[in-house]
N, C-alpha and C positions, 0 to 999 in steps of 0.2 A: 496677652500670653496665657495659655491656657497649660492648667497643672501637668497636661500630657507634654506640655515643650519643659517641664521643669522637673520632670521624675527623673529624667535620664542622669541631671546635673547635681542633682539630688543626692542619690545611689553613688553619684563617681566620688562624691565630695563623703560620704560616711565609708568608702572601700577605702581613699587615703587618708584618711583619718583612723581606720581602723588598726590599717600597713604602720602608721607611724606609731601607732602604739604598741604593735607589736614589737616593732624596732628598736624603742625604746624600753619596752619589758627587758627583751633582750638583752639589752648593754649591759642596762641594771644585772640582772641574773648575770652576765657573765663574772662579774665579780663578787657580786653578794654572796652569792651560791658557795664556791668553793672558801671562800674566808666566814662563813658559820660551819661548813663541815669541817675545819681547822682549829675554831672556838668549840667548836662542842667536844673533837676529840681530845684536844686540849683539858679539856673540864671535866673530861671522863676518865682522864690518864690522873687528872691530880684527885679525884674522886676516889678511885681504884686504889692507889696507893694510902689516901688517907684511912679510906676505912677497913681497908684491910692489916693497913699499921706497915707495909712492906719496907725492909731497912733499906736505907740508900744504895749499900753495897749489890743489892737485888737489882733494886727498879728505882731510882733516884724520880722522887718528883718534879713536874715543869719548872715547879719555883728554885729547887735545889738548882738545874739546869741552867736556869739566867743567869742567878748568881756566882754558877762556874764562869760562864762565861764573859760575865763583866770582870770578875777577879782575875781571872787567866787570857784575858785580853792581851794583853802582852805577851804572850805567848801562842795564840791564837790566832793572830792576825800578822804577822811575819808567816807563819806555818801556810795560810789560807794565799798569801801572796805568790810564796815559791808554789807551791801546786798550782794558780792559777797561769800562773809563767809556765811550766811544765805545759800543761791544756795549753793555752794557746799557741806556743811553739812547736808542740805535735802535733796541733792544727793546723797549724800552718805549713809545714814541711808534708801533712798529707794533702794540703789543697796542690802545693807545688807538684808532689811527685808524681799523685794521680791523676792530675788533668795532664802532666805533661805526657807521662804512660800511655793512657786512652789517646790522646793526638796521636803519639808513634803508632798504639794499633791499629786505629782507624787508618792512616797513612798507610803502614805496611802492613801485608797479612803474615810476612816472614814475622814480625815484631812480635804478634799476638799468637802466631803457636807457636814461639820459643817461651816465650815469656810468661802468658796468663796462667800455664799449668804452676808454676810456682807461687805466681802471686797466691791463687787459690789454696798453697801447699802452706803461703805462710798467713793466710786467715784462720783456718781451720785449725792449727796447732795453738793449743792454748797456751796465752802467755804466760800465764803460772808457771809451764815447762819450761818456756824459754828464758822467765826472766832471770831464774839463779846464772844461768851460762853466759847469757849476755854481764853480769855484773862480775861472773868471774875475769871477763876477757876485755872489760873497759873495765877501765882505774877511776875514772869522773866516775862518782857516783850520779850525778844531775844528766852525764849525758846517756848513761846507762838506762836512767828512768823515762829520759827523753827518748831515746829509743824505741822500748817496750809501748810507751803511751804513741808512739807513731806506726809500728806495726799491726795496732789494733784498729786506729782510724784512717787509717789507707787505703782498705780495699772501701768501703763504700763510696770512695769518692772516684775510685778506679773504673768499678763495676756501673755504676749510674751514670756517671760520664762517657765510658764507650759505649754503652747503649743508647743515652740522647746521641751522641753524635752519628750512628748509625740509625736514626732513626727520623731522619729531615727526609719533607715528602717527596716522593720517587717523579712526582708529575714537576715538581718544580727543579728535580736533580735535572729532568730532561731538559727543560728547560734555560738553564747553565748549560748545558751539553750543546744547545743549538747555537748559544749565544756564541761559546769558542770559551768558557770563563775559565778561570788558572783554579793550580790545585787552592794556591793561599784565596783567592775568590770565593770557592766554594767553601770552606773553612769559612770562615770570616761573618760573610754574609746568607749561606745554607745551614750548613753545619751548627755550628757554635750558636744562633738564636734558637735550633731544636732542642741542643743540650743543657742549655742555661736551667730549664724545670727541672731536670734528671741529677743537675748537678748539685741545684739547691736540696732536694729533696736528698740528697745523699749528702749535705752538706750540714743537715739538722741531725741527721744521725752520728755522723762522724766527730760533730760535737760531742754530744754523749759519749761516745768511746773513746773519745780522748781525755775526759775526765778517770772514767773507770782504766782505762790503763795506764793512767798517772797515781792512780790509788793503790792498784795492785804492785805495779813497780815502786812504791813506797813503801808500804808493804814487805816487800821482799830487800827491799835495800835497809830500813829497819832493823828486821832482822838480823842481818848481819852488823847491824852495830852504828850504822849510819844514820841520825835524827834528819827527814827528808821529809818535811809539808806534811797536813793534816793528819796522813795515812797513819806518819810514824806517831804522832801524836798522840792518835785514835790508841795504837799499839800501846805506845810509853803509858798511857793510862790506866791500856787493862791490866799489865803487868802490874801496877802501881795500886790495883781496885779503886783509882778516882775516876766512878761513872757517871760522878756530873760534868768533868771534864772530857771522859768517852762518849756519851752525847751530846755535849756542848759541838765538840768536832765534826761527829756526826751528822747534825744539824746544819752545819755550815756547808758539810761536803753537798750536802743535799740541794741547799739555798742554790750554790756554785752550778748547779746541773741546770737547775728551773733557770737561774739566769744566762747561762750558757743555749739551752732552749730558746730562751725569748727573743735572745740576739739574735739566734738565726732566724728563727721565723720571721723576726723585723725585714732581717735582709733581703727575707724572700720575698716579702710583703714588697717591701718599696721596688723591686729588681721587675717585678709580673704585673703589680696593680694595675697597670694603662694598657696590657695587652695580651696577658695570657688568660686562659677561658679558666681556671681553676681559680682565678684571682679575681676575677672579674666581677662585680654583686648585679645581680637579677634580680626583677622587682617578683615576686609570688604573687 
């Protein structure tokens, strides 16, 4: 065997070996990276405050902040429950109402110019406006805030799902059309595998907005005198100037978003890994 039959095997064997390295940096960095920009800001925030002397009622430091939190855990963690019941309940009442919506549009075109000019009328109206009226006219406070946190995570799953459903390819619509195939057919098997990415993608968004309209409607239900999950919490503190407790809250509402992200991205993950092209890993 001569070195020319062995360059080639040579070369393939240090390209993947190179690739695995890289793939491996990667993993690493995926998480090393943002947990030292989380220690550092951390160590800058407790830094900032020590040597500038800042009183707690100001800027409470990290340390002051845990020890809210482990102290007012009891109160903390029932708060963080009911808001997370709120989120997921409004999430879920927009999975139902929007994928059911988008099917009627897609089905009828009467459905979608009666209907999407509204929907669109109650995206754009901000729920700050809406939500004193809503708590005036519902007596539940819980379903008052269930509400407002469902009007805000609605459209995106209305809007992304009639557009995947309208958007299965035209050569294989023909296709159904030659075979003879029923409407539920094309639904089923056309349709609904086009919309699955549109639906996801608007289903990691919708998370998010179902947190922030459970906040805001807490918030506003607060207000009025109602103690309702983190929001009011966050509120009863400042009123109170305990800003180790108003970030303590803070922090949690936050944690609640990153975790409420990660879920859905999981979902998307496991739902596309084996056959959509956006999910799919390519060697470089």
């Amino acid at each position: 065997m001569t070195i020319a039959d062995t360059t080639p095997v040579t070369t393939e064997d240090q390209e993947e070996l190179a690739r695995f390295r890289r793939e491996r940096v990667m993993k690493i960095a995926r998480w090393t990276l943002p947990s030292l920009v989380m220690i550092l800001t951390v160590l800058a925030w407790h830094l900032y405050v020590a040597i500038n002397e800042v009183p707690h009622y100001v800027l409470p430091g990290p340390g002051l902040v845990a020890q809210k939190m482990v102290e007012d855990w009891g109160i903390l963690w029932p708060a963080m429950i009911l808001t997370g019941r709120l989120t997921i309940l409004a999430l879920l009442f927009a999975v139902i109402g929007g994928v059911g919506l988008a099917v009627a549009f897609t089905q009828s075109k009467w459905a979608e110019l009666s209907f999407f000019p509204y929907a669109v009328i109650l995206q754009v109206t901000p729920v700050v406006a809406i939500a004193p009226l809503i708590q005036i006219y519902v007596d539940n406070a819980f379903v008052a805030a269930l509400l407002c946190a469902w009007i805000v995570a609605f459209f995106p799953i209305l809007s992304n799902t009639t557009i995947g459903l309208k958007s299965a390819d035209h050569n294989l619509s023909d296709l159904f059309t030659i075979y003879g195939a029923t409407r539920w057919q094309r639904l089923r098997y056309l349709a609904a595998p086009s919309a699955l990415p549109f639906f996801l993608g608007g289903l990691k968004i919708a998370g998010g907005l179902a947190l922030i309209g459970a906040v805001v409607a807490e918030f506003v239900i607060g207000r009025a005198g109602t103690g309702l999950g983190l929001a009011s919490t966050l509120l009863e503190a400042s009123y109170r100037f305990n800003f180790g407790r108003l970030y303590a809250a803070l922090i949690l509402i936050s944690v609640m978003g990153v975790v409420i992200f990660a879920l859905m991205s999981l979902i998307s993950h496991l739902a596309l890994f084996r056959w959509h092209e956006s999910a799919l890993k390519r060697e470089s």
